[in-house]
N, C-alpha and C positions, 0 to 999 in steps of 0.2 A: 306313195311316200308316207311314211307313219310321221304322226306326231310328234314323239320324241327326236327322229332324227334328227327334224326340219328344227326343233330347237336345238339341238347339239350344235348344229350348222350357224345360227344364229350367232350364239354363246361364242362360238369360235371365230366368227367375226369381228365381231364387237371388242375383243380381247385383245389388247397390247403384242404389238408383235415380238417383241423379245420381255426379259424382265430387266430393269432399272438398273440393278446391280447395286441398289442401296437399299431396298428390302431387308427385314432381319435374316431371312431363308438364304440371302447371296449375303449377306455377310457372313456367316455362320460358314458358307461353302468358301468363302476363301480362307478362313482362321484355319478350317480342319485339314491336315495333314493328312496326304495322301488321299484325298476325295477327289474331285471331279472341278472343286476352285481350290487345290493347291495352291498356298498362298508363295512357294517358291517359285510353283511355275508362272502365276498371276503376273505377281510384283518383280522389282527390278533388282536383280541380281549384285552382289555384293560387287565385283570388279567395274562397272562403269563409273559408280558414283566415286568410289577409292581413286579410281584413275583420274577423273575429272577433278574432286577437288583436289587430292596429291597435287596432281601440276600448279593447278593455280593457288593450291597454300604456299607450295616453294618459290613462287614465281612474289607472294606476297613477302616470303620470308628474306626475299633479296634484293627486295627493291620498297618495303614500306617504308613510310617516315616513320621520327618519333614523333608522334601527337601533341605529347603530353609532357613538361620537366619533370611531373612526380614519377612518370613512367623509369627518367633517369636517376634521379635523385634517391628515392625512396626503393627502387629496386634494381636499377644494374649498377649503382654506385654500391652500395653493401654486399652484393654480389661478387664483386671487383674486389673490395676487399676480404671477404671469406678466402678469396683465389690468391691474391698478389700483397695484401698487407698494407694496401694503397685505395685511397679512396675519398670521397665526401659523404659526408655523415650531415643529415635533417634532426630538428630538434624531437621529429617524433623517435628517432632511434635512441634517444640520450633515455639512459636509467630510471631517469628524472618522471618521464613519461611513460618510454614504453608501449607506444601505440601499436606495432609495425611488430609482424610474428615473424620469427627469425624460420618457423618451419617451412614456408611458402617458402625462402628462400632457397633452404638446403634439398628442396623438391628438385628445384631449376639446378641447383650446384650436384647431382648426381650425374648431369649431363654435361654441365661447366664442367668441375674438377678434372671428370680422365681427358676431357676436349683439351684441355690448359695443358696438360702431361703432354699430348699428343704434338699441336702445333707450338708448345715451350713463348717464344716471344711473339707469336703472331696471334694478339689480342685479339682482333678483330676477327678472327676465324672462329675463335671460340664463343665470341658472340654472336656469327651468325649462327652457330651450331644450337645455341640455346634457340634460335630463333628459328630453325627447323624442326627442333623437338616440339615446339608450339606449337609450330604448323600440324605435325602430324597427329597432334593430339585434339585439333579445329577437326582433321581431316576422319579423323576414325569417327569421332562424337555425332558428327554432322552426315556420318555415312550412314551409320543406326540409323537418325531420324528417318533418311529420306527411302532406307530400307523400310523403316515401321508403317511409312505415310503411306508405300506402295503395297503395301498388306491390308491396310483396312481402308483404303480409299482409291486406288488403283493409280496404275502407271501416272496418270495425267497429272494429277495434283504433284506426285512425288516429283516427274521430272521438271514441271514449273519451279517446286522447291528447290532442286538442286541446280537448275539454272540461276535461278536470287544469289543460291547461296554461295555461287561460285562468283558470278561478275555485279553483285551488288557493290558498292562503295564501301558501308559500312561493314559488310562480312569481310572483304578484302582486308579492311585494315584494320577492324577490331581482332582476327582471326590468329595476327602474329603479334600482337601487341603485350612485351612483360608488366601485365597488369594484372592487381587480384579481380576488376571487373571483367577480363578475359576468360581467367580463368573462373569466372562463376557463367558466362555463357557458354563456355562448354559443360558445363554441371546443368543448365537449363535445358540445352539441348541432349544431353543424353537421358535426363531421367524423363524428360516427355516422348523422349522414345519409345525407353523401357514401360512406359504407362501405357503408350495405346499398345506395347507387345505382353501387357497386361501381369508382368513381373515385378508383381507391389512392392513387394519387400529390395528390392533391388532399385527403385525408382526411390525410395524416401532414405538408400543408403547414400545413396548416389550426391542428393538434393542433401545430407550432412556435412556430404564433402565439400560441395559448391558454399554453404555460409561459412564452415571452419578455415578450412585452407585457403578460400576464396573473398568473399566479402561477406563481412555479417548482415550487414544489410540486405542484401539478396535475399532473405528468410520470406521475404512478403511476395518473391519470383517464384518461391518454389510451392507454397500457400497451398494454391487449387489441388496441384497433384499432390501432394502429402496428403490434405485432408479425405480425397477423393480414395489415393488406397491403403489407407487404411479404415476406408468403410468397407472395399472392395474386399479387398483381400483380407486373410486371415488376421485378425486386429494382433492377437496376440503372435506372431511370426511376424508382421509386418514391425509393430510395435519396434520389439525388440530387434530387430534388425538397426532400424533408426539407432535406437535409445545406445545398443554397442557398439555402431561405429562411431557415432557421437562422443562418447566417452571414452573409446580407444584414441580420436583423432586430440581431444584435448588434453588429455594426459600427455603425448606427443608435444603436440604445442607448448604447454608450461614446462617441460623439459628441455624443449628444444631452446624458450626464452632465459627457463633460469643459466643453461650453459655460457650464453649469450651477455645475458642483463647482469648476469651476476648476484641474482638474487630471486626468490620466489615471486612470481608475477605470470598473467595472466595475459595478453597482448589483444586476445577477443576481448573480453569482458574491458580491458582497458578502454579498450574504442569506443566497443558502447556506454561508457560510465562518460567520456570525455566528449560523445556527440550527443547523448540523450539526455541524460542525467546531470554532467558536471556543467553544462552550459558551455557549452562547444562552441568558438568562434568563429566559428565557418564562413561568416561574412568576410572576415578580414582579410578574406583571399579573394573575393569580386561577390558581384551579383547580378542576377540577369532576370530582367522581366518574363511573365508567365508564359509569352510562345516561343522563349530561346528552342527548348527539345521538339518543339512543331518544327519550328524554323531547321532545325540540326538535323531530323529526321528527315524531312522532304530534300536537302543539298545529299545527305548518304543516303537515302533510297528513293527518290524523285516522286512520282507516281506509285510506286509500289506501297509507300508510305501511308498515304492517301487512303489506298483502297485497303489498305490493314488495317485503318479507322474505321472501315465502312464495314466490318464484319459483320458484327452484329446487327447491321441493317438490313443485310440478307438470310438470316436465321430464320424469319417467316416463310420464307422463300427454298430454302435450304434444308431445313431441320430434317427432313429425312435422311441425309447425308451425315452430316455432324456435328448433331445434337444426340448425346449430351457430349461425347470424348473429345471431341475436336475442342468442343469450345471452353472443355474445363484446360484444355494444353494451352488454348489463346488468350485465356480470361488474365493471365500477369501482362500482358501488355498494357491494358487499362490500369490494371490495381499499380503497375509499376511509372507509366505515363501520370496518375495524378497524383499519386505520394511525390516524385519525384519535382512535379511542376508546383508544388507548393513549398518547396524549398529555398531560400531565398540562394542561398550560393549552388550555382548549377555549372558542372560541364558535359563536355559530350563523350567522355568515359562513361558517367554514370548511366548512361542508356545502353552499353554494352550486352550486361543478361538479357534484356527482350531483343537485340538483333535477329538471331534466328527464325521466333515468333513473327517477327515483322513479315517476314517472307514465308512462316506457311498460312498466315491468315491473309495473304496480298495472293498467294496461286491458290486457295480456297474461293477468297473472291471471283478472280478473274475465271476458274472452272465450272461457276454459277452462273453466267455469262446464259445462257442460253434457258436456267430457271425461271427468269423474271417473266420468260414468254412463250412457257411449257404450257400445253392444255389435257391435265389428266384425262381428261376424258376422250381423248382426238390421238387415235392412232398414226395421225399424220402430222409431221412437223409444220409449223406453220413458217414465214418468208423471213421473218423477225428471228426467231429461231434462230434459222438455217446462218444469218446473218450474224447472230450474235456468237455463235460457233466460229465464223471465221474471223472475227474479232480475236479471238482469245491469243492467234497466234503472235495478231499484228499487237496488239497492247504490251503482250508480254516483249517481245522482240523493239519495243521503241522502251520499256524501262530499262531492257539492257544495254541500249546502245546511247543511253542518258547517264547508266551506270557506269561504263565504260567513258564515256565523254568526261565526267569526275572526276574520277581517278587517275586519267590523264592528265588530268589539269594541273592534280594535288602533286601528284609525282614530278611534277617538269616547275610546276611553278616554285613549290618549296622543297628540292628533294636537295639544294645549294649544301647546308649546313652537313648534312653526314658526308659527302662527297668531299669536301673542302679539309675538313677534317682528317679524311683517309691521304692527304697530299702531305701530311705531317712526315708518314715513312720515308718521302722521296729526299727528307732534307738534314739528314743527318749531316750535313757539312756544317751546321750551327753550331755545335758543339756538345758535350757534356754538361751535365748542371744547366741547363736551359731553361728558361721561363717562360712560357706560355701564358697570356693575358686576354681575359676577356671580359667585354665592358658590357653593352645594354644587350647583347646579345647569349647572357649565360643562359637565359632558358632554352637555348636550343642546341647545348651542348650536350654533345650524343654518346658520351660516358666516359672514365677514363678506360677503354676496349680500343679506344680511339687512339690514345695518346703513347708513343714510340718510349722505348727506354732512354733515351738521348734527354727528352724532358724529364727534370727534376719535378718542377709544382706546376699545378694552374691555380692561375691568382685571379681575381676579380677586380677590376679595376671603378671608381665611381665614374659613373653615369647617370646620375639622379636618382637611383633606384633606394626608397626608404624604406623597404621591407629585410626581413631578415634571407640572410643568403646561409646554402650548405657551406658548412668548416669540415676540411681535410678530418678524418678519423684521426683521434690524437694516442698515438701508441703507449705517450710517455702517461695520461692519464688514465690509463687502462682499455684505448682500444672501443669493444662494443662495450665494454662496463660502465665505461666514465658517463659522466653527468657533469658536462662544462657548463661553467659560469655564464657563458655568452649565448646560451641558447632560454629560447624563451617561447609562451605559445601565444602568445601579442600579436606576430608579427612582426619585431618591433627591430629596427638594423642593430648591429650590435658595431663597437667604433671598432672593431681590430678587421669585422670582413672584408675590407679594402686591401688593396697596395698601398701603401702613400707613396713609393719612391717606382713612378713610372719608367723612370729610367732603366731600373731593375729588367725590364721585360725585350726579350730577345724577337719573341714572336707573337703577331698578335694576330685576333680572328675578329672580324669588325662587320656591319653591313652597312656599305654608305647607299643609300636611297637618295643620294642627287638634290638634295635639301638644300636651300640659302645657307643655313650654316653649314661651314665645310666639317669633313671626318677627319679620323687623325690620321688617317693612310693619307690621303690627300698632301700633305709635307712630304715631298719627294726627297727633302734633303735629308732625312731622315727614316723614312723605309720605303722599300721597295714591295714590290708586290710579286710573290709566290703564285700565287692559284689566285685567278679570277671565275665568279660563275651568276651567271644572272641569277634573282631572286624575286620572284613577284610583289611589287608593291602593293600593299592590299589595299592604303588607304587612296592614294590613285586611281582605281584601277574600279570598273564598271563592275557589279555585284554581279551579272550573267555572267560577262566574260573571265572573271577572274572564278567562277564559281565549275563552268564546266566548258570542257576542248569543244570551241566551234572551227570548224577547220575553214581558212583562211582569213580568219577575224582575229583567232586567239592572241598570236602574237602582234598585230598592228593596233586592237584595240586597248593591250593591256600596257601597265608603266613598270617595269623593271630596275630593279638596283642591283647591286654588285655584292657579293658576298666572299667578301677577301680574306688572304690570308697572307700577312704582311711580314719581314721579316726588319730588324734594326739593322739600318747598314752598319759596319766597319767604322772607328775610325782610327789612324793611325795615331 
């Protein structure tokens, strides 16, 4: 036996039985086309993830709540009126201010207007229709990512992500939600796509559209990867790419507002002038201590949450993997979790752009699993290992069925009010000219899409509420032009937003919660009750239980109220 063999032999022992697949040399083979790691035949092919999220965006688009009253108020009420001429108008629409870009709107009203043609008085179709066009624009954005994730990180990581992103809590109901912070998560999630599929210029076109059409604040979302390509890619094509869609989308915008406003203005720059600069009173609307978006993260993504905090803990661990791309795509989580927790007025909209992120840096984690107790040197997996490998399946599989437990909850416990509402069609025997009334329950009135042609107005009736309320679009003041007297950016109630004459109202939508003091349904002699439907008590009701489906606990441990909808009896 010579020398040399006997080492060759050696050499070839000693040597790892396969390669890593995280090397630059197997990265390099799965990016190049037509090689031997074809990154089509590698990665996960366009029709699974399309089909997986399709079902479950439609399945969001027809059974989410609404969240949020700005969600109605601020955008399917001005919607409503672009379409029907009827509506509630917020003091951020009034001339006056001008906060609110009338072109976000008329984006959504390409798919309203011919839906309205189509179904004529069946409101309610036409807002679900907007609410499938969301979906399907969740479902493309989010199919890029988990296509891009399975090209330079392979099947595993991708189909963890598209597991999250289909049965997580927060994907589910941010994904169909008419919000601009929706529509800046699907600009988060496609331009980090277009970045790890290394399309610079297409990634910071992308990331123009999510802050103009979308939320301006988002701008700190899309940060990393802007900066990132256009160092990559060519500064000068990249550049300009940004710089003209940017200036085509706003020129757009102050068109689309002056048609609107009635005058030259500006609706981005307004906002940031009104929340940065003009001393925005953003308090006046609540405030929440520094772990509300911890606390709000871990009820929408339970565990998943968790280990998407703990990313960077494994980057010692990981960085052969993804480091530097991965982590410039995950690095808005952080930069957006503590800008956003230093803000005294917080909700759980504004966490919306990083949902995504949440879920590829929580299956980045959970596929590192088996790192912590890798031995480069040791051709043989060690007990630990092997263990931490069959973990991955069991972790991921109990976040899902924590994330499912949620959204059961959310849907059964509050899904009363849109439901209750829809019972409005069945009652046209009330008559013409009808009044519809509602008291401490107007935030969760779920647009006039709801409300039948038989009703004349919705009125607001007092219930202690000292804030200012939306006023009906006023035609005779000029519609979107006017700038009413009674609008203000205080907060502050204005004396005409009531009823005074309760008698006036034909029908009412109320929620009695079983309180010492009685409700005003409660007076049998005076209305009767249309549609009854349980409501979860929140303040009653155990923070687990009310929080996610324990099955045979949910319903016996929680406290339910009634969420009616009352009609005035007759009298002769």
């Amino acid at each position: 036996m010579s020398l040399s063999s006997a080492r060759q032999r050696r050499a070839t022992a000693a040597s790892p039985p396969s390669d890593d697949g995280y090397s630059k040399e197997a990265k390099d083979r799965r990016r190049r086309p037509g090689g031997d790691g074809d990154g089509e035949e590698e990665g996960i092919r366009w029709f699974l993830p399309l089909l997986a999220l399709g079902l479950l965006r439609h399945m969001s688009a027809s059974s989410n709540l609404i969240h949020d009253c700005d969600e109605v108020f601020n955008y399917w009420e001005p919607l409503h009126f672009l379409l029907y001429r009827s509506g509630f108008q917020t003091w951020e629409y009034s001339s006056s201010f001008a906060l609110r870009s009338y072109l976000y709107l008329f984006i959504h009203a390409l798919v309203a207007g011919p839906a309205s043609l189509v179904f004529g008085e069946h409101k309610v179709r036409v807002f679900y229709s907007v609410r499938i066009f969301l979906g399907l624009i969740s479902t493309i954005t989010e199919t890029v990512l988990v296509v891009a994730l399975s090209r330079r990180y392979g099947k595993r990581v991708a189909c963890y992500v598209l597991a999250m992103l289909c049965l997580t809590s927060g994907c589910f109901f941010a994904s169909t939600s008419f919000l601009p912070s929706s529509f800046s998560m699907y600009a988060v999630t496609l331009s980090s796509a277009l970045f790890l599929l290394e399309k610079y210029a297409a990634t910071v076109s992308v990331a123009a559209a999510g802050v103009i059409l979308g939320w301006p604040f988002s701008i700190l979302a899309f940060l990393p990867v802007t900066v990132y390509s256009l160092i990559r890619g060519s500064f000068r094509r990249v550049f300009l790419s940004g710089f003209l869609t940017s200036l085509f989308l706003l020129v757009l915008s102050v068109v689309a507002d002056y048609y609107c406003y009635g005058k030259w203005t500006a609706s981005v720059f307004n906002l940031l002038k009104y929340n940065v600069l003009g001393g925005g009173e953003s308090h006046l609307y609540g405030t929440e201590g520094p772990s509300f978006y911890f606390r709000n993260g871990f009820n929408n993504f339970n565990f998943a949450f968790i280990l998407a905090l703990l990313f960077l803990g494994i980057m010692p661990f990981a960085r052969k993997k993804y480091a530097p791309d991965l982590m410039i795509v995950v690095s808005p989580l952080y930069i957006w979790l503590a800008f956003m927790s230093l803000q005294a007025h917080k909700e759980e909209r504004f966490l919306y752009p990083i949902y995504p992120l949440i879920c590829v840096a929580a299956a980045a984690v959970i596929d590192s699993f088996p790192d912590f107790f890798h031995d480069k040197y040791s051709s043989e997996q060690s007990i630990f290992e092997k263990i931490a490998k069959g973990l991955r399946p069991l972790i991921l599989g109990f976040i899902l069925c924590a994330s499912h437990s949620r959204t059961f909850s959310m849907l059964n416990g509050y899904g009363a009010p849109v439901q209750i509402y829809q019972h409005l069609e069945y009652h046209e025997d009330t008559g013409p000219g009808s009044v519809l009334c509602v008291g401490s329950e107007w935030h969760r009135y779920p647009s006039s899409f709801f409300i039948p042609s038989y009703i004349s107005e919705v009125r607001w009736i007092d219930d202690g509420f000292r804030g200012l309320l939306p006023f009906p679009f006023n035609e005779t003041l000029g519609g979107t032009t006017a700038a009413p007297s009674y609008f203000n950016d205080r907060n502050k109630a204005s004396d005409d937003q009531y009823l005074k004459d309760i008698g006036a109202c034909n029908l009412l939508v109320e929620l009695d919660l079983r309180r010492p003091y009685p409700s005003r349904g409660s007076n049998i002699s005076t209305w009767e009750t249309l549609a009854a439907l349980p409501f979860l008590d929140r303040e009653m009701s155990p923070a687990l239980y009310r929080s996610f489906f324990i099955p045979y606990r949910w319903q016996s441990n929680n406290v339910f109220g009634l969420y009616k909808l009352l009609r005035r009896l007759r009298t002769d």
